[in-house]
Backbone as numpy.savetxt, mean C-alpha at the origin, in Angstrom:
# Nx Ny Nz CAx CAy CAz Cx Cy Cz
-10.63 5.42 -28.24 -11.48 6.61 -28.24 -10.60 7.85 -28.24
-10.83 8.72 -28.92 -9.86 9.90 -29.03 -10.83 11.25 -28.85
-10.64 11.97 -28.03 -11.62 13.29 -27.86 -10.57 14.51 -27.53
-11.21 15.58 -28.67 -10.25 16.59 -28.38 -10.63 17.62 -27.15
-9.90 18.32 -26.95 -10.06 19.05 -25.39 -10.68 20.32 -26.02
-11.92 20.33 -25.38 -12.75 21.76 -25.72 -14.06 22.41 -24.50
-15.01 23.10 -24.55 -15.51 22.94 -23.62 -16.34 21.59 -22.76
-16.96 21.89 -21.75 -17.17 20.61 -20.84 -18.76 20.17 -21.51
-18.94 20.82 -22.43 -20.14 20.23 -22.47 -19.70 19.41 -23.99
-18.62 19.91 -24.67 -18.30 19.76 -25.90 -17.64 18.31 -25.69
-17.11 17.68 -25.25 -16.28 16.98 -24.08 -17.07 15.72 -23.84
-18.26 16.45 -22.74 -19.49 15.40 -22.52 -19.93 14.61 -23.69
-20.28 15.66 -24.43 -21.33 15.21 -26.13 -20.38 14.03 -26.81
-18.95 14.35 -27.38 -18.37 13.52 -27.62 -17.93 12.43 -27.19
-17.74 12.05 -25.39 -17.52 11.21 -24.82 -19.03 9.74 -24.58
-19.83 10.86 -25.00 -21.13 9.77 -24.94 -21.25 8.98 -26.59
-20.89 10.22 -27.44 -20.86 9.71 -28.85 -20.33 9.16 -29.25
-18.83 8.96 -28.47 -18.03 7.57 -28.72 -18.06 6.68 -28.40
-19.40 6.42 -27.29 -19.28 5.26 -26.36 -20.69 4.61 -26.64
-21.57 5.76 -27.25 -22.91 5.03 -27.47 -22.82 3.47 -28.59
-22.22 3.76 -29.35 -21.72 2.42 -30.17 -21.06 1.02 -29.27
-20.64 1.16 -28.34 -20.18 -0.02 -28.19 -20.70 -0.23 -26.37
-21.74 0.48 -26.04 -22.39 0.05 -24.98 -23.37 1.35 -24.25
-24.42 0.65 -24.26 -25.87 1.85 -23.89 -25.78 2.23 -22.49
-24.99 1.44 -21.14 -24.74 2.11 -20.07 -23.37 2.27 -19.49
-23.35 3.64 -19.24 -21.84 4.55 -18.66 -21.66 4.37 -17.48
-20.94 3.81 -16.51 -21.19 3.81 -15.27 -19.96 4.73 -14.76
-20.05 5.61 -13.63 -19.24 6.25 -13.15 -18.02 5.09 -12.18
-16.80 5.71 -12.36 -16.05 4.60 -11.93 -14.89 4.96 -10.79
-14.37 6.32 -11.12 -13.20 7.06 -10.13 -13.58 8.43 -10.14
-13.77 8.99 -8.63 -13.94 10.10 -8.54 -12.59 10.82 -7.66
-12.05 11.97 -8.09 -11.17 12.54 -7.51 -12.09 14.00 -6.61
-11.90 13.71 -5.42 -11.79 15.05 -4.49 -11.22 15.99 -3.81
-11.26 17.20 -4.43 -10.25 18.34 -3.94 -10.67 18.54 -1.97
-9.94 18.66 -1.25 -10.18 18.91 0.26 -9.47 20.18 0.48
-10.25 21.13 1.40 -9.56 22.80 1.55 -9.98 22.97 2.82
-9.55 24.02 3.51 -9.66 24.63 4.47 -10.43 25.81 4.25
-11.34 26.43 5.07 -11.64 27.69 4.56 -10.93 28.90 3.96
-9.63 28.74 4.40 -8.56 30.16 4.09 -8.05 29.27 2.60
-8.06 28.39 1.90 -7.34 27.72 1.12 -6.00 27.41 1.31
-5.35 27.34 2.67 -3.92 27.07 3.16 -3.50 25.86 2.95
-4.75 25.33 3.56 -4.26 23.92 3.12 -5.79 23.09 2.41
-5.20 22.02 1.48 -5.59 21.06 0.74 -4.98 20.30 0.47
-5.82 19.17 0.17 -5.33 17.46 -0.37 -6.62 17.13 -1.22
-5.62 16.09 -2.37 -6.36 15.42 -3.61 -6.79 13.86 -2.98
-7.99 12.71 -2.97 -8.14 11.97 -2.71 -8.86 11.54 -4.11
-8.20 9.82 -4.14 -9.18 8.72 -5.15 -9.86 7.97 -4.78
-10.84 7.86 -4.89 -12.18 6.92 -4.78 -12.53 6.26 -5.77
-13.08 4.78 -5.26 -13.48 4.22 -6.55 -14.97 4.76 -6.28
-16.39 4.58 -7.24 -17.00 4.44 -6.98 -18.09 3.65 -6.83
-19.01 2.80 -6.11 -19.54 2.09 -6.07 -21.55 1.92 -5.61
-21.99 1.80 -6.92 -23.77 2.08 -6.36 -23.73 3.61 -6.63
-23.08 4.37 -6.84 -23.35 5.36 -6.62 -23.18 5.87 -5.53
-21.64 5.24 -4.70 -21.57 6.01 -3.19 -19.84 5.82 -3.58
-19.46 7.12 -3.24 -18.01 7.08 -2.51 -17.24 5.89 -2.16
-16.29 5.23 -2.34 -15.48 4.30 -1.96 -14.89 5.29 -0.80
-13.79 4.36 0.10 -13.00 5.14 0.75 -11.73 5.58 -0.18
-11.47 6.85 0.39 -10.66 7.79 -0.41 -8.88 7.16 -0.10
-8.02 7.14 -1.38 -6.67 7.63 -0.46 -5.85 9.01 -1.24
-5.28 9.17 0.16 -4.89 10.68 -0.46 -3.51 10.39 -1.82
-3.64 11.39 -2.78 -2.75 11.32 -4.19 -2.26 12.52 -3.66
-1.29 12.96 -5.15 -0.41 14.02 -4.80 -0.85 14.69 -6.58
-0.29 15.92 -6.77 -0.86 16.57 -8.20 -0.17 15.64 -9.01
1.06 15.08 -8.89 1.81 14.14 -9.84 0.77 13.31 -10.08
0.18 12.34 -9.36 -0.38 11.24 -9.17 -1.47 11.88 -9.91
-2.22 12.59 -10.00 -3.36 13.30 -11.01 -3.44 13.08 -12.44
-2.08 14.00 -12.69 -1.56 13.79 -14.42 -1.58 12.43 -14.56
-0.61 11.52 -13.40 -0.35 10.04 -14.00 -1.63 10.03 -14.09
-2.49 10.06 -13.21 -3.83 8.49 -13.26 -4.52 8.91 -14.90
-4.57 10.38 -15.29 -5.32 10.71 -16.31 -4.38 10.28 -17.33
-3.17 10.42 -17.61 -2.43 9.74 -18.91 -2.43 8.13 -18.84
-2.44 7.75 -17.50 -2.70 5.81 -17.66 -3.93 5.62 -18.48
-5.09 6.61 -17.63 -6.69 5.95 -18.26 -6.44 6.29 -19.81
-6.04 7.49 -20.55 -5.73 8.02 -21.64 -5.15 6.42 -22.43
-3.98 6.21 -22.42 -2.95 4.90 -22.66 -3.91 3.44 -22.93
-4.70 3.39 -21.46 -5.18 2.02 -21.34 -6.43 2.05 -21.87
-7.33 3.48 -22.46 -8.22 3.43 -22.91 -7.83 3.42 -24.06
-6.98 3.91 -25.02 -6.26 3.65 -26.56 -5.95 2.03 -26.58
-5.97 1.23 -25.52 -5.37 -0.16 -25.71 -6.63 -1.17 -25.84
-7.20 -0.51 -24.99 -8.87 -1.34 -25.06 -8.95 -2.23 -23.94
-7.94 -1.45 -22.96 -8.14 -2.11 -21.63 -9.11 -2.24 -20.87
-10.10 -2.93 -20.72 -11.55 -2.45 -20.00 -11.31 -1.96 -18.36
-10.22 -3.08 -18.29 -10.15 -3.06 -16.32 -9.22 -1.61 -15.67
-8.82 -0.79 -16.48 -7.83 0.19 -16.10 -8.17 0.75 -14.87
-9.17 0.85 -13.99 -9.60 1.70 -13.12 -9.13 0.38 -11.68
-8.69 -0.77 -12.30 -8.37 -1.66 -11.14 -7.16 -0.97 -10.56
-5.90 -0.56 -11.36 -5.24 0.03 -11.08 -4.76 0.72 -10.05
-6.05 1.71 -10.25 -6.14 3.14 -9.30 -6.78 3.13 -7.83
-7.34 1.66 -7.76 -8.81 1.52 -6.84 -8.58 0.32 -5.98
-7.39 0.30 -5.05 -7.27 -0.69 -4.25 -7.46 -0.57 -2.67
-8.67 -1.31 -2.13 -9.14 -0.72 -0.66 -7.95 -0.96 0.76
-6.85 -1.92 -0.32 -5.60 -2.05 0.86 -4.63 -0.89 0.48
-4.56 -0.10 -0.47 -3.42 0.99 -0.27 -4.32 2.49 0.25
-3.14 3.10 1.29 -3.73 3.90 2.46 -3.41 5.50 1.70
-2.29 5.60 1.52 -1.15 6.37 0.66 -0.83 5.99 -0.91
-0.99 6.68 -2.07 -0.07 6.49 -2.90 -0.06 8.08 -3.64
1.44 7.76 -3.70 2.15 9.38 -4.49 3.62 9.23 -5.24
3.85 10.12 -5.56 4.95 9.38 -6.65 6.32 9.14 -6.00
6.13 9.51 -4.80 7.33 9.46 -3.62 7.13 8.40 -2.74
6.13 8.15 -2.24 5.23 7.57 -1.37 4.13 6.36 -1.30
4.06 4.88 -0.90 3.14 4.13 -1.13 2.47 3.68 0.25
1.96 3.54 0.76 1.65 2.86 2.23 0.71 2.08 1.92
0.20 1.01 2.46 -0.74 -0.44 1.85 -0.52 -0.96 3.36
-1.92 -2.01 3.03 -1.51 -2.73 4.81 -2.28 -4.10 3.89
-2.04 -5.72 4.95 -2.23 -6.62 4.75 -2.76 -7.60 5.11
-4.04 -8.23 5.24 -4.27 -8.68 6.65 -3.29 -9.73 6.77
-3.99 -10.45 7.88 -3.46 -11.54 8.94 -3.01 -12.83 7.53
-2.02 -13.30 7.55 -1.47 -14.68 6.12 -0.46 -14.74 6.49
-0.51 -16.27 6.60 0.16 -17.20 6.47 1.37 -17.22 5.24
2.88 -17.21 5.86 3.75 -16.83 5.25 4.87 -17.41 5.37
5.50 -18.11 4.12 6.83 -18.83 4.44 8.52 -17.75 4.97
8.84 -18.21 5.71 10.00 -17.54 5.88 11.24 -17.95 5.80
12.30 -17.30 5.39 13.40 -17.93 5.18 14.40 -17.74 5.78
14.87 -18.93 6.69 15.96 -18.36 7.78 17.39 -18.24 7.50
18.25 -18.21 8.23 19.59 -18.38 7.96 19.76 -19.94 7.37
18.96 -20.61 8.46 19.23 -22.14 8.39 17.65 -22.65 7.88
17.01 -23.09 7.15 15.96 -23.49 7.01 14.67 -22.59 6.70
13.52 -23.08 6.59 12.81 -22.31 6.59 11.36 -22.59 7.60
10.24 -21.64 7.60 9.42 -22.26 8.65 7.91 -21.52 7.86
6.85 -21.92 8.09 5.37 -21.09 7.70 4.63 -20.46 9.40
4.69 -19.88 9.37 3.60 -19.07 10.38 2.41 -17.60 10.00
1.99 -17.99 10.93 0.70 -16.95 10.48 0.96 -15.56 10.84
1.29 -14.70 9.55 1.67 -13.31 10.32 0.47 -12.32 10.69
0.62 -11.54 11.87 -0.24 -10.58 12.07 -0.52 -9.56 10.74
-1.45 -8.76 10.58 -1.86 -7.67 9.41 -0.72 -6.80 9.87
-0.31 -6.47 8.23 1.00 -5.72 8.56 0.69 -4.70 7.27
1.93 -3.45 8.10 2.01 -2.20 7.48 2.90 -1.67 6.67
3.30 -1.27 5.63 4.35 -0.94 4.36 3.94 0.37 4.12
5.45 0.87 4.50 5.70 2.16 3.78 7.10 2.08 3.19
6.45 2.59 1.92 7.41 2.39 0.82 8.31 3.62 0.31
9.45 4.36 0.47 10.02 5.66 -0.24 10.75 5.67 -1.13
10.44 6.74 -2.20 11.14 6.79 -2.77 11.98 8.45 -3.32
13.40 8.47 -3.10 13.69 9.64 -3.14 15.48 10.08 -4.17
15.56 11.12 -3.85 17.32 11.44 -4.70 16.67 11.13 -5.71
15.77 11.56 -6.69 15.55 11.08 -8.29 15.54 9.68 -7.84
14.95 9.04 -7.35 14.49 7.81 -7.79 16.07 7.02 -7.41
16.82 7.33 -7.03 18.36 6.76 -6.66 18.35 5.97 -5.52
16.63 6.21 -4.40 17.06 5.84 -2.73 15.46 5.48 -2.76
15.79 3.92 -2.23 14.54 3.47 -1.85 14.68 3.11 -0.13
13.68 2.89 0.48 13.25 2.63 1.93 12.15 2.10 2.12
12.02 0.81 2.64 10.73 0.52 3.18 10.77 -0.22 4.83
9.84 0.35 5.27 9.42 0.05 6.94 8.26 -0.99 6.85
8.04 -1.59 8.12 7.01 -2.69 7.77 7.09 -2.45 9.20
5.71 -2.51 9.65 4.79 -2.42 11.64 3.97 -3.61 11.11
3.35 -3.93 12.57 2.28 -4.93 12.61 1.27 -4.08 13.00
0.05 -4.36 12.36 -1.09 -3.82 13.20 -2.10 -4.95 13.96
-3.12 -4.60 14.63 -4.03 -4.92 15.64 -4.94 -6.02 15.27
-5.55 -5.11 14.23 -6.51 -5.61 13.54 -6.37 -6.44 12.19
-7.35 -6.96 11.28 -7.96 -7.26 9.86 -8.77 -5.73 9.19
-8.21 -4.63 9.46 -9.19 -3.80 8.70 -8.22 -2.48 8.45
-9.06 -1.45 7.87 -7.92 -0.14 7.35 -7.40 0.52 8.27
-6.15 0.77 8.15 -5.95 1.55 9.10 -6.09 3.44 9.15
-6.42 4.02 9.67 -6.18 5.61 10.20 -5.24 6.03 10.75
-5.24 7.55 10.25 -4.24 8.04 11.26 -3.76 7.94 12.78
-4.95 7.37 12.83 -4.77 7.26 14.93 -4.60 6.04 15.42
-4.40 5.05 14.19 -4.07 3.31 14.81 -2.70 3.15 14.89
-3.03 3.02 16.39 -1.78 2.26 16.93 -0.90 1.20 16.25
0.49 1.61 16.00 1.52 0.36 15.53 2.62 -0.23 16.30
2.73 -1.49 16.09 3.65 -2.59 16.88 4.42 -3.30 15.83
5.69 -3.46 16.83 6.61 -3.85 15.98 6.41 -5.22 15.33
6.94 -5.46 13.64 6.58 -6.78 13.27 7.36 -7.05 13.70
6.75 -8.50 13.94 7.57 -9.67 14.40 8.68 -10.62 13.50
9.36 -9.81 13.17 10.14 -9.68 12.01 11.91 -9.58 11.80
12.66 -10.76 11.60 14.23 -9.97 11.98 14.43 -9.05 10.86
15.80 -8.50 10.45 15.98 -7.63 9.37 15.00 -6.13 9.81
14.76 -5.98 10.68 14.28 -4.56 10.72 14.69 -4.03 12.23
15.16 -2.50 12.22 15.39 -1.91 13.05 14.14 -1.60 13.71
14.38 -1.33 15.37 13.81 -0.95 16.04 12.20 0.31 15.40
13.03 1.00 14.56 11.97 2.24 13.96 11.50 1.62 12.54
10.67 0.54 12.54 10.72 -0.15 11.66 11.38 -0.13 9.99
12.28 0.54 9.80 12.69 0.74 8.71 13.89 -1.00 8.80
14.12 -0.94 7.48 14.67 -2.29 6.93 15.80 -2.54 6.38
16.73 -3.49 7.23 18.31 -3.04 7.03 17.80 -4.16 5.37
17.97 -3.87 4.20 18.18 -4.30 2.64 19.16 -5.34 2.68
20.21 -4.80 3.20 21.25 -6.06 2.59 21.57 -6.22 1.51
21.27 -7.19 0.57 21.35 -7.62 -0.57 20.17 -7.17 -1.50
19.47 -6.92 -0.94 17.76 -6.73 -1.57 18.03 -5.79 -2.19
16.87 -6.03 -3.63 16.95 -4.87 -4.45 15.44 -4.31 -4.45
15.42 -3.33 -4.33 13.55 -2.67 -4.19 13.22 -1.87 -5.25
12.41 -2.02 -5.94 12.20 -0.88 -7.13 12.58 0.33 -6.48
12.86 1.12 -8.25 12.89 2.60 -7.94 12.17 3.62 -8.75
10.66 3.51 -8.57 9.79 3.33 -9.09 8.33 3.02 -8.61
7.54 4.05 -8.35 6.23 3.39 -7.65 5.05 3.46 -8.69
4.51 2.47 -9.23 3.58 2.39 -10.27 2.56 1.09 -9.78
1.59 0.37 -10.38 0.75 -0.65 -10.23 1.70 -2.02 -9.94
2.90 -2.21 -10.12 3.79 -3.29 -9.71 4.40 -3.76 -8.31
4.13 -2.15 -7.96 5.17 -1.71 -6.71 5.06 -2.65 -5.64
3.66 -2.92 -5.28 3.49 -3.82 -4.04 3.71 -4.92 -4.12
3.63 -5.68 -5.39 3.65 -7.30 -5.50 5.32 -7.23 -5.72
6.05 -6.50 -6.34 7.65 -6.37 -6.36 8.46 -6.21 -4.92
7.89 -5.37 -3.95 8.13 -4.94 -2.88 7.74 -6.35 -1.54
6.81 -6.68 -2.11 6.30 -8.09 -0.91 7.14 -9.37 -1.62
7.52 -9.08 -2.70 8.08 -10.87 -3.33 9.80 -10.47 -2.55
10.38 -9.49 -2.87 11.16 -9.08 -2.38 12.08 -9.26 -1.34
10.35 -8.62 -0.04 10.85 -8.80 1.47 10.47 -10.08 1.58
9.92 -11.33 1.61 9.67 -12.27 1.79 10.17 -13.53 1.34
10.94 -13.09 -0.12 11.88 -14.11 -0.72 13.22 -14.28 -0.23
13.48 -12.99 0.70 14.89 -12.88 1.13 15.17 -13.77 2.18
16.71 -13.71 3.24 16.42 -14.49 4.24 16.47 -13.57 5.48
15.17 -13.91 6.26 15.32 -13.34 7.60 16.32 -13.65 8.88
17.84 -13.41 8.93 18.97 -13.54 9.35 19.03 -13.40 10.56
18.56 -11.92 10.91 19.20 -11.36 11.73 18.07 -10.32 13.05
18.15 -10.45 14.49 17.60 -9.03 14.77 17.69 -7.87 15.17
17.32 -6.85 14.37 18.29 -5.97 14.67 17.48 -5.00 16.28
16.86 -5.58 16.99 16.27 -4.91 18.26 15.96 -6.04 18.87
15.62 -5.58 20.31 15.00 -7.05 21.47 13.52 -6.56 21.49
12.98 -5.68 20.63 11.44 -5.57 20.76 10.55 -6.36 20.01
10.79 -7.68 19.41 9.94 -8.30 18.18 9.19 -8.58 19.09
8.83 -9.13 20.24 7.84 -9.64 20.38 7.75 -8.69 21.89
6.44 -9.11 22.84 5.68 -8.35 23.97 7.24 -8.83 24.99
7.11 -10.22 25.03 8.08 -10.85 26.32 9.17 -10.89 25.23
10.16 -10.96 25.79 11.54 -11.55 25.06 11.35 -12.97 24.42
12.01 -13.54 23.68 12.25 -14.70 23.13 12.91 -15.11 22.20
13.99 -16.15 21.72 14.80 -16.46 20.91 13.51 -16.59 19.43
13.66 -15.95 18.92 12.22 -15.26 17.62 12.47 -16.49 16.88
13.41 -17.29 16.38 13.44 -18.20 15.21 12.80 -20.17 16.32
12.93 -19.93 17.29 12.18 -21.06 18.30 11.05 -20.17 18.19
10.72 -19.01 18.19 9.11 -19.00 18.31 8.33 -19.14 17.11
9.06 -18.99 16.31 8.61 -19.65 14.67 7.91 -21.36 14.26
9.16 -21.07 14.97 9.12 -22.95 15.26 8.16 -24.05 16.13
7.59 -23.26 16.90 6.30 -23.03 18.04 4.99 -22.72 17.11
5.30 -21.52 17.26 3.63 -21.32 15.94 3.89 -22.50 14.88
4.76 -22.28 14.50 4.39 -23.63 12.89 4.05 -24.88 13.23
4.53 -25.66 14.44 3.75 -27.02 14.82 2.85 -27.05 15.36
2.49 -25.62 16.65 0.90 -25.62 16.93 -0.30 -24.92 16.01
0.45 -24.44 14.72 -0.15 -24.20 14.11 -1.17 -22.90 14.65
-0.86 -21.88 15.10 -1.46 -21.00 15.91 -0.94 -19.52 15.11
-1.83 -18.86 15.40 -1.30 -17.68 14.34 -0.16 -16.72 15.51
0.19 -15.76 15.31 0.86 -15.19 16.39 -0.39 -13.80 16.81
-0.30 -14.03 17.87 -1.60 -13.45 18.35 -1.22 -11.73 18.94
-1.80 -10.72 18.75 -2.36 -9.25 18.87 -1.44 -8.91 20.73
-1.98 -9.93 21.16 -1.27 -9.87 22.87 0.14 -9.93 22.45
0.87 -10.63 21.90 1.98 -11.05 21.89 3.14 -10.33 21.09
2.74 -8.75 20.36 2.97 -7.93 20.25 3.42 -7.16 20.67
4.53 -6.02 20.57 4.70 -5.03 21.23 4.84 -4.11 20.66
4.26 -2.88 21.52 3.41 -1.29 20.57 5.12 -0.66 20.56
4.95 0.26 19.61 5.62 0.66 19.01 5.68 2.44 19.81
4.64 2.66 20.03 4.51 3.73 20.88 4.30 4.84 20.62
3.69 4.88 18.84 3.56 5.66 17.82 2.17 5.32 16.99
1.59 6.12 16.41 0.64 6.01 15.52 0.73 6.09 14.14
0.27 6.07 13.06 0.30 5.92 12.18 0.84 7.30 11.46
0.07 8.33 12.00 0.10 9.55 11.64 1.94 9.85 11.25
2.32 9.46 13.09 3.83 9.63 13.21 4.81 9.23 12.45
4.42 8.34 11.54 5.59 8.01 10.49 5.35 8.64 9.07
4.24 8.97 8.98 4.12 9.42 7.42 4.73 10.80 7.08
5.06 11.75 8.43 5.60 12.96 8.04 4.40 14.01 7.98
């Protein structure tokens, strides 16, 4: 479909006239919302999918992230992609910007790979923040556990994953790991094959869990009782969500 840029009604007319041929109902699909303050000091851009005719929950974009989403739909609508709006419309990412990704995960069952062997246990819902900065030269990602199975807010409490390879402030000593440099529709499944394919070695704090414990025997515990690692057995981080995003 190709429509040239003119007024909004000029715009409308043609966008229906190209579409009446190959299907009689339009359904609305992504709505972007501008957010302001009364003085206009401050504002933020949010994407929604939409659904029934109601608002999805929003996550906040950045003006970059604007242009992209409109030159992807542009691209994937020249390709005859029907699904392009899957893309843009995922109810597990919290954050995405062209610097910035945050996503959370629930509660799954996850192989890990040790120094010596490997083990499956059930991980708590966990949190990813992803950076990217220096032109795209410096990546960083942190990983918390959260509480719950559901989205998180600014005001939910985070605890450290139960996780070696990560410092105390959950950020992630890499090692060998290579992390995109690059945040697009790949980012998360590149970023989770990543941290999870690697081997979990080392810890770099005594906070993984509530009580102390040698962490690779408690692996070894959950995987034969087969028990997930449970919300109690956690320890808070002493920070909220808000506190790491800047």
């Amino acid at each position: 479909m190709q429509i040239e840029i003119g007024s909004a009604k000029q715009i409308t007319e043609a966008f229906i006239q190209s579409t009446v041929a190959d299907e009689k109902i339009i359904d609305s699909k992504l709505a972007l919302v501008v957010h302001s303050n009364h003085s206009g000091s401050l504002s933020c851009i949010t994407r929604h999918t939409i659904n029934n005719d109601r608002l999805g929950v929003g996550e906040i974009i950045s003006i970059d992230d604007v242009t992209e989403t409109f030159n992807d739909i542009q691209n994937r609508s020249e390709k005859g992609q029907s699904d392009w709006f899957n893309s843009f419309t995922d109810e597990h990412i919290i954050i995405r910007s062209a610097k910035m990704l945050v996503w959370h995960t629930p509660r799954q069952s996850r192989v890990l790979y040790l120094s010596k062997g490997q083990v499956k246990v059930t991980l708590p819902p966990l949190l990813y923040i992803f950076r990217v900065s220096n032109g795209h030269s410096t990546t960083e990602l942190s990983v918390f556990a959260l509480a719950a199975n559901k989205r998180p807010n600014r005001k939910t409490k985070l605890y450290h994953a139960p996780l070696m390879n990560l410092y105390s402030n959950g950020k992630l000593c890499l090692g060998n790991m290579t992390l995109p440099k690059i945040i697009n529709q790949d980012t998360i499944e590149l970023v989770e094959k990543e941290f999870f394919n690697s081997r979990f070695t080392h810890p770099n704090h005594k906070a993984l869990t509530r009580k102390p414990v040698d962490i690779e025997a408690f692996y070894k515990i959950k995987e034969k009782s087969g028990k997930r690692i449970m919300t109690s057995e956690l320890m808070p981080v002493g920070i909220k969500l808000n506190d790491v995003l800047g």
